[in-house]
PyMOL Python script that loads the backbone (N, CA, C, O; Angstrom):
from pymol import cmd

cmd.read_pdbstr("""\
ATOM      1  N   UNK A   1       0.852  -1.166   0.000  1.00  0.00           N
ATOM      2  CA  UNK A   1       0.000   0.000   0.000  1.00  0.00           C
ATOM      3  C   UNK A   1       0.902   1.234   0.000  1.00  0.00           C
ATOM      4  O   UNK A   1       1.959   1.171   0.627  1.00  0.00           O
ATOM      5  N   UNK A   2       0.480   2.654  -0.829  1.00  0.00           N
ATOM      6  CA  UNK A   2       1.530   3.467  -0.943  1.00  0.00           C
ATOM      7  C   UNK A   2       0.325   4.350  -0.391  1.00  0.00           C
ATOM      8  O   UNK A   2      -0.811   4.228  -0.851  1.00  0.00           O
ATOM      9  N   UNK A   3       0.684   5.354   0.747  1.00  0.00           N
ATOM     10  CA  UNK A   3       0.082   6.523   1.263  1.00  0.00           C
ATOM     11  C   UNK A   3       0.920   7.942   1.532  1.00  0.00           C
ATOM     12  O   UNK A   3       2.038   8.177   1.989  1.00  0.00           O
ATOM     13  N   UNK A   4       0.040   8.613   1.123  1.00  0.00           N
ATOM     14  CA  UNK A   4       0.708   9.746   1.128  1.00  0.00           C
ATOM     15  C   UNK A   4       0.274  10.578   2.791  1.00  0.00           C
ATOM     16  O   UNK A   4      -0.712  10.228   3.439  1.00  0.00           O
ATOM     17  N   UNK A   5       0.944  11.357   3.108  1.00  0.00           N
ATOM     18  CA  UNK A   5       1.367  11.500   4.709  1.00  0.00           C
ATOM     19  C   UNK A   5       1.598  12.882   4.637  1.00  0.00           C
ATOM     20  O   UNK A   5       2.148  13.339   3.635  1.00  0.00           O
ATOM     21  N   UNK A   6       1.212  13.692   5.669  1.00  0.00           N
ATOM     22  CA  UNK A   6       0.983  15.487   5.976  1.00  0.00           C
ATOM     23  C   UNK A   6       1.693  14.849   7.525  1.00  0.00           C
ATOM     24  O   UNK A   6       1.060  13.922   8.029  1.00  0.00           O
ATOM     25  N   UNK A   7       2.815  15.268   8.175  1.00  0.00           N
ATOM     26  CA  UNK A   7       3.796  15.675   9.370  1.00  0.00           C
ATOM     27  C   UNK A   7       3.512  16.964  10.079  1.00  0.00           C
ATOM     28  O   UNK A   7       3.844  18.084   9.689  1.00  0.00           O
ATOM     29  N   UNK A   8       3.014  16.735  10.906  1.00  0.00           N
ATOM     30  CA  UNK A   8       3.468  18.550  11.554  1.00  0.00           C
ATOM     31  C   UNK A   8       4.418  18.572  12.605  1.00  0.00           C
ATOM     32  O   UNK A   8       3.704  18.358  13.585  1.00  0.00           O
ATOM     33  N   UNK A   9       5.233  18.658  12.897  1.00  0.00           N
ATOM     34  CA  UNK A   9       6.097  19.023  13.871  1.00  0.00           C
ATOM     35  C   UNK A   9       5.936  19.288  14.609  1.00  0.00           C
ATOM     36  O   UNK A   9       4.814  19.783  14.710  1.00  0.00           O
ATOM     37  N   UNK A  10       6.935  19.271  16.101  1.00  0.00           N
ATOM     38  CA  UNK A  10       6.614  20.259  17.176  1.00  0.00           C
ATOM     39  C   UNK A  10       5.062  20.082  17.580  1.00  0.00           C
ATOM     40  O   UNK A  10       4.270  20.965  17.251  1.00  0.00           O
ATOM     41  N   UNK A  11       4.739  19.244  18.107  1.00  0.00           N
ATOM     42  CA  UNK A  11       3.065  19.148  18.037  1.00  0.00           C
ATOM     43  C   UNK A  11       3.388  18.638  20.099  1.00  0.00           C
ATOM     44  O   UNK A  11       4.321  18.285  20.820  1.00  0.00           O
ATOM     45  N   UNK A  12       2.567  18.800  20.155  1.00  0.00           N
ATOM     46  CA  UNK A  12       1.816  18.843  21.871  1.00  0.00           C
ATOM     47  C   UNK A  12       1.918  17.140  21.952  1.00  0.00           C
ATOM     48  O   UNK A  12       2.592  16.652  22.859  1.00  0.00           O
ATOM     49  N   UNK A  13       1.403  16.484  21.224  1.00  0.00           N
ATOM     50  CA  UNK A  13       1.476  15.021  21.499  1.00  0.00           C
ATOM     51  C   UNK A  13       2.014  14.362  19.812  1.00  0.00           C
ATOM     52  O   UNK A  13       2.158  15.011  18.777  1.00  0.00           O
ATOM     53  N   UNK A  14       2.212  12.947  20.026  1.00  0.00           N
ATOM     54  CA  UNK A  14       2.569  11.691  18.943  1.00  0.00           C
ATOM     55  C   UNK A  14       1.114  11.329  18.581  1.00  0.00           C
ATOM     56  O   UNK A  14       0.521  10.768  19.502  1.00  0.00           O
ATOM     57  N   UNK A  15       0.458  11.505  17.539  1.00  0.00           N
ATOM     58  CA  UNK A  15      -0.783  10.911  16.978  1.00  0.00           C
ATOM     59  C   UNK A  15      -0.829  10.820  15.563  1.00  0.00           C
ATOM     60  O   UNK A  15      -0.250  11.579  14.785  1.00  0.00           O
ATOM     61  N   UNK A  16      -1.594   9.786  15.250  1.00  0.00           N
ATOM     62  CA  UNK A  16      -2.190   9.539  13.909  1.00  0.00           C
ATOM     63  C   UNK A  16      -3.626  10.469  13.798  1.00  0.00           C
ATOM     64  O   UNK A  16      -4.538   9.675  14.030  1.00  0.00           O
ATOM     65  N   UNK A  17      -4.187  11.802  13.542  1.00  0.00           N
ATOM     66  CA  UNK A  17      -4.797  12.151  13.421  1.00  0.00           C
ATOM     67  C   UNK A  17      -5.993  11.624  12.554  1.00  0.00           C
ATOM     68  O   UNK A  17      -7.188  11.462  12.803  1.00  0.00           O
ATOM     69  N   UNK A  18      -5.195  11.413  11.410  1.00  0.00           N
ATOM     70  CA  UNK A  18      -6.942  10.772  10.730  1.00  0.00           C
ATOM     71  C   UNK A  18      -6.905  11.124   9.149  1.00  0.00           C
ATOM     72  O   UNK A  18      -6.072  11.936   8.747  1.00  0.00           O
ATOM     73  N   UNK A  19      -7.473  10.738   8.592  1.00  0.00           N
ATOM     74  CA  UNK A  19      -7.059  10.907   6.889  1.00  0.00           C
ATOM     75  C   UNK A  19      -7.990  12.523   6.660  1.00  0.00           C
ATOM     76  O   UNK A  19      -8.804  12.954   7.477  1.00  0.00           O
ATOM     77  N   UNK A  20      -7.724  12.996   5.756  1.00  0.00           N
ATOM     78  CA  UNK A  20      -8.090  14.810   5.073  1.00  0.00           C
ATOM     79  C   UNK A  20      -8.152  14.203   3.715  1.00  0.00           C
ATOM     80  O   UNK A  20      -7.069  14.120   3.136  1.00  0.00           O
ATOM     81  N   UNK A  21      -9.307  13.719   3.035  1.00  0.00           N
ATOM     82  CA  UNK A  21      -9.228  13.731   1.944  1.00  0.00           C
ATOM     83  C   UNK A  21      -8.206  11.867   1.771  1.00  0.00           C
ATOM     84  O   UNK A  21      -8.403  10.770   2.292  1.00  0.00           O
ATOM     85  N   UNK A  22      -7.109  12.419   0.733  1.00  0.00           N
ATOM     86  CA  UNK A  22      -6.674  10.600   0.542  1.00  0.00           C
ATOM     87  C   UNK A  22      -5.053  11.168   1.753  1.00  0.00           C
ATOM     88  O   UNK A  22      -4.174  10.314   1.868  1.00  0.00           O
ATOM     89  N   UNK A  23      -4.954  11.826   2.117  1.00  0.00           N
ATOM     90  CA  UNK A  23      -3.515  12.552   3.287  1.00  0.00           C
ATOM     91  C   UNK A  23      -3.621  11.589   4.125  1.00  0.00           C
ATOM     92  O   UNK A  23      -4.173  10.596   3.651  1.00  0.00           O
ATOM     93  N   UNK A  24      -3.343  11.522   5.045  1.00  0.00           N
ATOM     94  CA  UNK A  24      -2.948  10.993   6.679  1.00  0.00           C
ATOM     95  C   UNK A  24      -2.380  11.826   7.175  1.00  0.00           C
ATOM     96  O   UNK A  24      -1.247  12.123   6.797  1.00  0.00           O
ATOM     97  N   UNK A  25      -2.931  12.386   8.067  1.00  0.00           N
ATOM     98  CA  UNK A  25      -2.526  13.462   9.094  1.00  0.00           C
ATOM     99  C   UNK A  25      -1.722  12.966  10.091  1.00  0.00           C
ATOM    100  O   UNK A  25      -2.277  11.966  10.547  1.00  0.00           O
ATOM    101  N   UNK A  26      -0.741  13.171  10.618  1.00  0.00           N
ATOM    102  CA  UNK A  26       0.157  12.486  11.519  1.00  0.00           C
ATOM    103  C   UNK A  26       0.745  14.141  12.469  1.00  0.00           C
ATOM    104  O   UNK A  26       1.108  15.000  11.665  1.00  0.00           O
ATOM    105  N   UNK A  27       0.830  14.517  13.751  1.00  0.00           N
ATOM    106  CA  UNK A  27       1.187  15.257  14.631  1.00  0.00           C
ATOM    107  C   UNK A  27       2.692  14.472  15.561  1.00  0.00           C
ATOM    108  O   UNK A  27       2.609  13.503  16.317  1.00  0.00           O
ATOM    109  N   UNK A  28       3.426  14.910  15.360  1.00  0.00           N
ATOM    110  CA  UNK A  28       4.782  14.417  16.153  1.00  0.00           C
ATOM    111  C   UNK A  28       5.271  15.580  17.178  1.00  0.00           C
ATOM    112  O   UNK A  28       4.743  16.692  17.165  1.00  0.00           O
ATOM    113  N   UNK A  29       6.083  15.311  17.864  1.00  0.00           N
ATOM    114  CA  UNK A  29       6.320  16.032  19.130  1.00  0.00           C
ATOM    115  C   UNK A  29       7.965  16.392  18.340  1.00  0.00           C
ATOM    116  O   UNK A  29       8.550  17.448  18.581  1.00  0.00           O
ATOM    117  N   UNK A  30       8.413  15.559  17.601  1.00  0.00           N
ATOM    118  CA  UNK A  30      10.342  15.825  18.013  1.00  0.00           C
ATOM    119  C   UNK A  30      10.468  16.957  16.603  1.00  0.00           C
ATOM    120  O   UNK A  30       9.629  17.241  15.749  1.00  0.00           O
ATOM    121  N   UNK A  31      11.666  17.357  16.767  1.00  0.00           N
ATOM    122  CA  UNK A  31      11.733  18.261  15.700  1.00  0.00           C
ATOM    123  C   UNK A  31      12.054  17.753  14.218  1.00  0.00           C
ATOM    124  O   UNK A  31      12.496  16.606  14.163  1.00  0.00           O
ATOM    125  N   UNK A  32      11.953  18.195  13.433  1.00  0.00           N
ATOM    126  CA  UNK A  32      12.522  17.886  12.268  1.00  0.00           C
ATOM    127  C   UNK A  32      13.728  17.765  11.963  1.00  0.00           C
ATOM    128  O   UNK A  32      13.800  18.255  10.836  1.00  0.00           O
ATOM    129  N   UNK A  33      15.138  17.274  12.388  1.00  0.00           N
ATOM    130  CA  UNK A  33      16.771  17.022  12.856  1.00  0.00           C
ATOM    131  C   UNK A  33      17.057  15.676  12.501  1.00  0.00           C
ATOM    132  O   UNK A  33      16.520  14.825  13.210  1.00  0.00           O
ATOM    133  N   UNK A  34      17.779  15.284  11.562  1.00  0.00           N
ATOM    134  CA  UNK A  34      18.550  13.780  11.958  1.00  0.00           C
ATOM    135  C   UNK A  34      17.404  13.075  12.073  1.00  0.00           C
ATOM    136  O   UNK A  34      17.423  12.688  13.242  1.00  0.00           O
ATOM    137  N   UNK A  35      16.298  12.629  11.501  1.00  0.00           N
ATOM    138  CA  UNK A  35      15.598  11.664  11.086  1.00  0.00           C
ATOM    139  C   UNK A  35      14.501  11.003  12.078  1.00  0.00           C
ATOM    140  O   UNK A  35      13.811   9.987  11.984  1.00  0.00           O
ATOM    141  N   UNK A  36      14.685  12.425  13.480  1.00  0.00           N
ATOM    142  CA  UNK A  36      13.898  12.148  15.152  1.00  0.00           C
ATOM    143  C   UNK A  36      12.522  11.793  14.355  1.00  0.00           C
ATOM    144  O   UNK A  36      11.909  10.813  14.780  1.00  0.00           O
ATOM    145  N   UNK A  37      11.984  12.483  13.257  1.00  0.00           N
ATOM    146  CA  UNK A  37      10.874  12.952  13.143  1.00  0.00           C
ATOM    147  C   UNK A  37      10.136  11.154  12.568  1.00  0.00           C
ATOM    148  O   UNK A  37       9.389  10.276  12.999  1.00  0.00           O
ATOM    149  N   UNK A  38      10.879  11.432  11.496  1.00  0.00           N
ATOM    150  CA  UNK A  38      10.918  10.120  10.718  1.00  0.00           C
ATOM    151  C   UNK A  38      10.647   9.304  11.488  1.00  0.00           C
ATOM    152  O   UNK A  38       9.443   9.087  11.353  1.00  0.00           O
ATOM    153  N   UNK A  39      11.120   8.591  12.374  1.00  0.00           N
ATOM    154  CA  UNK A  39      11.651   7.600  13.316  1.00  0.00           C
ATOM    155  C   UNK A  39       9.582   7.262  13.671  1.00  0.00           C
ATOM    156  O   UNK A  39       8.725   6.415  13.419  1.00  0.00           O
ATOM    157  N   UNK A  40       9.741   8.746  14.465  1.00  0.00           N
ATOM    158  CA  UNK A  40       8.027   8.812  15.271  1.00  0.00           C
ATOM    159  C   UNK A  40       7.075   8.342  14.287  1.00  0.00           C
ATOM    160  O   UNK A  40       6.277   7.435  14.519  1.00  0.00           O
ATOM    161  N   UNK A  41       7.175   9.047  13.038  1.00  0.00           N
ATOM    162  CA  UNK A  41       5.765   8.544  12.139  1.00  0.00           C
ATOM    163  C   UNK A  41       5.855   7.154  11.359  1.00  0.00           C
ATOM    164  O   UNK A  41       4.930   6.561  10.804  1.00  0.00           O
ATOM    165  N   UNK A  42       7.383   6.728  11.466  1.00  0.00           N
ATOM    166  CA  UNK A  42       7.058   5.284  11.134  1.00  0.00           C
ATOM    167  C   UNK A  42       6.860   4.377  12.148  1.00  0.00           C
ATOM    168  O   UNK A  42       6.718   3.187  11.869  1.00  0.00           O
ATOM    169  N   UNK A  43       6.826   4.819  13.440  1.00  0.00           N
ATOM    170  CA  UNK A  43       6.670   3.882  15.121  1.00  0.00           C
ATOM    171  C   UNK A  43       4.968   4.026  14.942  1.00  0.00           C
ATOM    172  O   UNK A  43       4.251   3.039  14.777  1.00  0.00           O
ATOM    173  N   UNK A  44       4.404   5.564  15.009  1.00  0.00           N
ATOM    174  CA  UNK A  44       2.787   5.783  14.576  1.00  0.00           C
ATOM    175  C   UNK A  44       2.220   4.908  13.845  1.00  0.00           C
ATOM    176  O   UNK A  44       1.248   4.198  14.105  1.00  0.00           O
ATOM    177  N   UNK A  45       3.078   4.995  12.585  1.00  0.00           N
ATOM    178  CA  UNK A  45       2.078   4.042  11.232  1.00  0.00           C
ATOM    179  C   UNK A  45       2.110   2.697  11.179  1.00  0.00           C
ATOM    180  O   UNK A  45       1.530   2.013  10.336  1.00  0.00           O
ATOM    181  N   UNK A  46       2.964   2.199  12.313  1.00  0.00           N
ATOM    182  CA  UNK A  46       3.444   0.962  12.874  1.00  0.00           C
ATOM    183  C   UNK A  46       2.357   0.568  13.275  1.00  0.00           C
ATOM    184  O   UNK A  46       1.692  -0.368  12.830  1.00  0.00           O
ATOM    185  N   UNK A  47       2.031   1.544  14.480  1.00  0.00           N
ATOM    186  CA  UNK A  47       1.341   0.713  15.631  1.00  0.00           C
ATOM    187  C   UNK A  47      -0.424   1.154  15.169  1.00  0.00           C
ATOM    188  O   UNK A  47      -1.411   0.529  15.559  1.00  0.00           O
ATOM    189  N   UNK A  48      -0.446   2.485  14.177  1.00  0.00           N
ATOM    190  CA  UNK A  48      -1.928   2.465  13.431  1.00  0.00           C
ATOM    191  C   UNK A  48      -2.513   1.565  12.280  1.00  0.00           C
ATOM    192  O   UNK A  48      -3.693   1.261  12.107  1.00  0.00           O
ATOM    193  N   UNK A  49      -1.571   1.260  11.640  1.00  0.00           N
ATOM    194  CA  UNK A  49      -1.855   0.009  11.033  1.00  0.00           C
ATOM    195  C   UNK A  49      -1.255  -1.944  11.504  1.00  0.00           C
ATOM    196  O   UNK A  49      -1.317  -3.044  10.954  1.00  0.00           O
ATOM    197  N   UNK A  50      -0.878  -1.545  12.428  1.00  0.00           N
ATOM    198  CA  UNK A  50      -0.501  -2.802  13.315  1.00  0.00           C
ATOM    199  C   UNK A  50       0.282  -4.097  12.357  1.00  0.00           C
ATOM    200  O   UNK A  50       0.087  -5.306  12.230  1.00  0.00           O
ATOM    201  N   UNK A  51       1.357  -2.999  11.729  1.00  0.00           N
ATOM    202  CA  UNK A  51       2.472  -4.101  11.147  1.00  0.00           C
ATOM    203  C   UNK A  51       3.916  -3.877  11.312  1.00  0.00           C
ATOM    204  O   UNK A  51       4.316  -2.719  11.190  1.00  0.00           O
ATOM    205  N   UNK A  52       4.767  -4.824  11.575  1.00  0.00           N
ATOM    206  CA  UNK A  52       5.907  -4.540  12.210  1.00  0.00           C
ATOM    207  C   UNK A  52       6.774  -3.078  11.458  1.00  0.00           C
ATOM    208  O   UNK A  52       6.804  -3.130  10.229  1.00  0.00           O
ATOM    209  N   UNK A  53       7.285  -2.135  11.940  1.00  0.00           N
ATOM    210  CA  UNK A  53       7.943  -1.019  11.185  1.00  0.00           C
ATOM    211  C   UNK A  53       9.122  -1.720   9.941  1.00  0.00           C
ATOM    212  O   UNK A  53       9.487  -1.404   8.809  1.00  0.00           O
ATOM    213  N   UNK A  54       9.379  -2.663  10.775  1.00  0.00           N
ATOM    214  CA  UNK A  54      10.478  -3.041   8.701  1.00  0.00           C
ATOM    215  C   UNK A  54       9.806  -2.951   7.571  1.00  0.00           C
ATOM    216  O   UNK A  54      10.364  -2.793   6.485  1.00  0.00           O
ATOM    217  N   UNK A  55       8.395  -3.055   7.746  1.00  0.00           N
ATOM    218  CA  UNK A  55       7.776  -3.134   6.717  1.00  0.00           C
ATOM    219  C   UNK A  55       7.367  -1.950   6.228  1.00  0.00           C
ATOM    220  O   UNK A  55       6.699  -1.914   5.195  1.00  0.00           O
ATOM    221  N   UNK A  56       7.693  -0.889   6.866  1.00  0.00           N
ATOM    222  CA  UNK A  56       7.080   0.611   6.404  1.00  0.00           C
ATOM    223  C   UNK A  56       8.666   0.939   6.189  1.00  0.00           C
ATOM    224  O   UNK A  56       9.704   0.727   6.815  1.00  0.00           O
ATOM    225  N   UNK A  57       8.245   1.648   4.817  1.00  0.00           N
ATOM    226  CA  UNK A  57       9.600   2.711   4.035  1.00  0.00           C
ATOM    227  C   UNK A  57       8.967   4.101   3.640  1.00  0.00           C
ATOM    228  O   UNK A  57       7.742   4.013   3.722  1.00  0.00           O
ATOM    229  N   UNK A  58       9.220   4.871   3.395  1.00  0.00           N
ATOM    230  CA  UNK A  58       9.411   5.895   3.043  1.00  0.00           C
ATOM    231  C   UNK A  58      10.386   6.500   2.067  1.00  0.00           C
ATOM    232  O   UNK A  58      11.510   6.963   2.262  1.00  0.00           O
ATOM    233  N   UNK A  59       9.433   6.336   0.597  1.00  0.00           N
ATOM    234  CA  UNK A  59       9.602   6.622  -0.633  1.00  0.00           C
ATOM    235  C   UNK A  59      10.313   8.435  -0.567  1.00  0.00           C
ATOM    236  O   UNK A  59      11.383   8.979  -0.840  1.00  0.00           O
ATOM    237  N   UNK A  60       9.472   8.691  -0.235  1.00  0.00           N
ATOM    238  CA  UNK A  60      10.061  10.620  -0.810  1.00  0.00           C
ATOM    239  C   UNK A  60       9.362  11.258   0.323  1.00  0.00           C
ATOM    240  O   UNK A  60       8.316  10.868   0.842  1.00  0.00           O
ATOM    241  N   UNK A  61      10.068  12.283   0.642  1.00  0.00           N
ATOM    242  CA  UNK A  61      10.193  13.408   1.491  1.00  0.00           C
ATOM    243  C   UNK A  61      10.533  13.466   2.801  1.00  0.00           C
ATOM    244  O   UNK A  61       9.989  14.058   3.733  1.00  0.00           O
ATOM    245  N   UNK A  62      11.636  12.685   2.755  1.00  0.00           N
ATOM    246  CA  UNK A  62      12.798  12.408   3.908  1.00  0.00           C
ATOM    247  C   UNK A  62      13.035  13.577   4.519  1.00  0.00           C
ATOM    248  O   UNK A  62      13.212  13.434   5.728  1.00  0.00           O
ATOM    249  N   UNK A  63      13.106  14.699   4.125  1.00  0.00           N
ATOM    250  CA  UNK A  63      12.887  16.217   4.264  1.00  0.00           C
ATOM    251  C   UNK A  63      12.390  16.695   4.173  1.00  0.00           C
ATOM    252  O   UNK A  63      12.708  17.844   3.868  1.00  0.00           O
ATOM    253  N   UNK A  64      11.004  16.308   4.347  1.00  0.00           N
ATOM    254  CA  UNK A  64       9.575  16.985   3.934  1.00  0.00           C
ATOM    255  C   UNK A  64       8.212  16.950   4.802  1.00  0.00           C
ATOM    256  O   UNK A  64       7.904  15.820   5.181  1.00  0.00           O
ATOM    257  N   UNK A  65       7.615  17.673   5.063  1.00  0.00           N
ATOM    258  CA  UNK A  65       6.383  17.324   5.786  1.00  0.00           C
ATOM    259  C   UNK A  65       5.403  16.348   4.748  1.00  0.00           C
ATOM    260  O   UNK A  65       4.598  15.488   5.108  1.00  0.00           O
ATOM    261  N   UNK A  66       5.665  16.673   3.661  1.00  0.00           N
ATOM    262  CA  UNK A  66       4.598  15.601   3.293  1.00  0.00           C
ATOM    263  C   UNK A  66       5.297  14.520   2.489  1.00  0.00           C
ATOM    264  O   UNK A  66       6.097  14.809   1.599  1.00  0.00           O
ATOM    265  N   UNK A  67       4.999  13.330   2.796  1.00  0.00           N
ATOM    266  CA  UNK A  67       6.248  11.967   2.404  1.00  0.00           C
ATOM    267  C   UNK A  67       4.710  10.980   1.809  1.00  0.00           C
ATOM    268  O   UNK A  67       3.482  11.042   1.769  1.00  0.00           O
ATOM    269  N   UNK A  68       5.415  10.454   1.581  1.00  0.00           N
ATOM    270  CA  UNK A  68       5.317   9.121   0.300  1.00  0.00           C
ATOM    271  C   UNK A  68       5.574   7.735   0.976  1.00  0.00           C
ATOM    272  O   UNK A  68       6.562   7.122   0.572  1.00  0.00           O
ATOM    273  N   UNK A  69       4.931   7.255   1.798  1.00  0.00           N
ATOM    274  CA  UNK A  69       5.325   6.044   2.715  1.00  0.00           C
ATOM    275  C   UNK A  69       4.952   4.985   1.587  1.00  0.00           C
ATOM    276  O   UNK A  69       4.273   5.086   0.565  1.00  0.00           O
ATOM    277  N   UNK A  70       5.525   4.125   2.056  1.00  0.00           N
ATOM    278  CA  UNK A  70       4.749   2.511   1.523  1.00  0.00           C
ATOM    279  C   UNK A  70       4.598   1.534   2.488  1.00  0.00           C
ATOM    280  O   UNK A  70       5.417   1.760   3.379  1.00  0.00           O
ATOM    281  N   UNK A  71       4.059   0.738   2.685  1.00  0.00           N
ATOM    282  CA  UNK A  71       3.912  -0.459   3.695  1.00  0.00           C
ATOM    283  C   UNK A  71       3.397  -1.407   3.254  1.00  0.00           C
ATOM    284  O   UNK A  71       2.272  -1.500   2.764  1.00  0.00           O
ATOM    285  N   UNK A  72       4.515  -2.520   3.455  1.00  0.00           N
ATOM    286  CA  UNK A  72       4.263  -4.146   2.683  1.00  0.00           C
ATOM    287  C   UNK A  72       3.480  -4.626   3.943  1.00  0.00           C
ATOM    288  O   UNK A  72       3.377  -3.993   4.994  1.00  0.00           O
ATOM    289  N   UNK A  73       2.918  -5.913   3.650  1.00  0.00           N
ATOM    290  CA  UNK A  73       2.052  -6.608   4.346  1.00  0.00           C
ATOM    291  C   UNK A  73       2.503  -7.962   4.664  1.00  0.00           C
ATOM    292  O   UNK A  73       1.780  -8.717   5.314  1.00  0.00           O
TER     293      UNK A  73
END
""", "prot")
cmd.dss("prot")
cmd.show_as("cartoon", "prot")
cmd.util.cbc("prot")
cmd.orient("prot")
């Protein structure tokens, strides 16, 4: 499955907010630095779609609020 993903940073809590349209809204607490951020929304999309994180990659926007995940099954 390939989903596309909206990050906000700096956020009050770690949540999977909820899809906007075909997005996934995702809120993280750590900053955008050295891959903290990354780390959180693939632990999130882990435990919101309940499959081990090896299986989630992240296609494009390694530097970006809005990324390009994929997740095998």
């Amino acid at each position: 499955m390939i989903l596309q993903v909206k990050v906000i940073t700096k956020a009050s809590e770690n949540k999977v907010v909820g899809f906007e349209g075909d997005i996934l809204k995702i809120k993280c607490t750590e900053v955008p630095e050295k891959g903290k951020a990354n780390e959180v929304v693939i632990k999130l999309i882990s435990d919101y779609y309940n499959v081990p994180k090896r299986n989630i990659k992240i296609l494009r926007g390694h530097k970006s609020s809005k990324k390009t995940i994929q997740i095998d099954s």
